[in-house]
C-alpha positions in Angstrom: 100.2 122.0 70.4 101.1 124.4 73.2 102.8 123.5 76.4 100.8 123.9 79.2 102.6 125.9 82.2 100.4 124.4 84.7 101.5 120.7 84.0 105.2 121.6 84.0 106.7 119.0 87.2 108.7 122.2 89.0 105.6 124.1 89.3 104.1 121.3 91.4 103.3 121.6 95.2 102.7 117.9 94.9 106.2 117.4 93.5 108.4 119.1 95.5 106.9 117.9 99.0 107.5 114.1 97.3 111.2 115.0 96.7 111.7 116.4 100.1 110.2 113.5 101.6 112.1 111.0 100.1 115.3 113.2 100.3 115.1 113.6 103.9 113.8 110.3 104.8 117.3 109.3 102.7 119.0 111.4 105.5 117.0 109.6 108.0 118.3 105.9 106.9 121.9 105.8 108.3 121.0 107.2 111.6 118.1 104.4 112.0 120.2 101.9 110.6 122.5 101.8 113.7 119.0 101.6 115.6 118.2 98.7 113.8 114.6 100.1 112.5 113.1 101.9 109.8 111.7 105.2 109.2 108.5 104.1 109.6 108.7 102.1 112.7 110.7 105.2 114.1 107.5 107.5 113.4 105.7 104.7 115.5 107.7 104.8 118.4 108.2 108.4 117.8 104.3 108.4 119.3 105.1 105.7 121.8 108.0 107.8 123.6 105.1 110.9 123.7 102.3 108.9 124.6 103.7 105.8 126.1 100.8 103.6 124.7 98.3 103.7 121.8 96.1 101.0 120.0 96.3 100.6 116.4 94.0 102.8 115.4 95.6 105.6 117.2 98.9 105.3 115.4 96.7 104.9 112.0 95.5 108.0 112.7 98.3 110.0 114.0 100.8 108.6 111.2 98.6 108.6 108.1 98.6 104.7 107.4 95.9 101.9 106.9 96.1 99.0 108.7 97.1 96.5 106.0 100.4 98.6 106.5 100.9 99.3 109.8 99.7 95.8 111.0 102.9 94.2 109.4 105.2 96.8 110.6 103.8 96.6 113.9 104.3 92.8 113.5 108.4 93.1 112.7 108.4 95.5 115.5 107.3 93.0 118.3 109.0 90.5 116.6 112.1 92.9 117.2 111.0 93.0 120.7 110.6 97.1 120.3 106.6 97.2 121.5 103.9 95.0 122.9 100.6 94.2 121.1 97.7 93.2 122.9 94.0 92.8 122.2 91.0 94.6 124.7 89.4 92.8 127.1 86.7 94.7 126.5 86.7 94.6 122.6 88.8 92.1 120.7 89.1 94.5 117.7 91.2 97.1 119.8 95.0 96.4 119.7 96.8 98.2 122.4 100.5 99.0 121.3 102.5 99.5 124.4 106.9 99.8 124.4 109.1 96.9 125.4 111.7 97.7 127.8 114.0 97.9 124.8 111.7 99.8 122.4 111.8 102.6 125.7 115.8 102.2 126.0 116.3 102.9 122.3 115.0 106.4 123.1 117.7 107.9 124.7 120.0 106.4 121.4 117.5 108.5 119.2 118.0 111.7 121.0 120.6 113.1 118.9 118.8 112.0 115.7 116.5 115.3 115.2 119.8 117.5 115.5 121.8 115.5 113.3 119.0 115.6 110.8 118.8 119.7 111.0 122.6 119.8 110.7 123.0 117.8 107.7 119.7 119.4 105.8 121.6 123.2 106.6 118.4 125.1 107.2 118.7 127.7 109.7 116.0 127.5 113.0 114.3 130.4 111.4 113.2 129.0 108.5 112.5 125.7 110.1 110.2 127.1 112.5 108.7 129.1 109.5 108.2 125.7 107.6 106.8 123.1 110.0 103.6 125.2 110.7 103.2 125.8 107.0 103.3 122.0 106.2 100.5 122.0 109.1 98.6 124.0 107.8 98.8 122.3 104.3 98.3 118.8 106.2 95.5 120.4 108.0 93.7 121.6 105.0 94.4 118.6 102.5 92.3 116.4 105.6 89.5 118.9 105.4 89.7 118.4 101.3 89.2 114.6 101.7 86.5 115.1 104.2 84.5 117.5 101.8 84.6 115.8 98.7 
């Protein structure tokens, strides 16, 4: 039987965005760590400190998760006393997500995390900025995918 090239695990897109993911997410842990949060609940207030507020549905959106997931999370977080959930008056099935006064403090303690994370990865500005616009355009064309098929 011969070995097919196209299945070898090296030669896959797929692969190799995985392993970066959770490699830098790795990177991302003891930084958080001293913030007391996650990686996921930093992507959420990641949005927050842009936007200020979203609903649920919003941050689904923007972050790539269902609500079975986010839900939870966003649970722990107000439990944490990071954000503020509260239902529409308007409709009931709308969850605003606003920040507490400590999930907007915790901001300025995040501020050196994006640097430290470039430092410690070792890739220069020039391929960064040569990278994040590629994985756009992949993220951009995998959503068209989904929506075609």
């Amino acid at each position: 039987m011969k070995y097919n090239d196209a299945l070898r695990l090296d030669d896959q897109l797929c692969f190799a965005i995985y392993a970066c993911s959770r490699e830098l997410t790795k990177l991302y842990r003891p930084l958080l760590e001293k913030l007391e949060i996650t990686y996921p609940q930093y992507l959420v207030l990641l949005v927050l400190w842009e936007k200020g507020e979203s609903t649920v549905k919003e941050l689904g959106r923007r972050l790539y998760l269902d609500s079975g997931t986010l839900t939870p999370m966003l649970k722990r977080m107000e439990e944490n006393g990071l954000i503020h959930r509260s239902r529409s008056v308007e409709d009931e099935r709308v969850v605003h997500i606003t920040l507490t006064e400590k999930g907007d403090k915790l901001k300025a303690e995040a501020q050196c995390i994006p640097q430290a994370i470039a430092e410690r990865v070792g890739l220069p500005s020039e391929e960064w900025n040569q990278l994040l616009p590629l994985l756009r355009s992949l993220l951009q064309r995998l959503e068209m995918a989904q929506t075609s098929s």
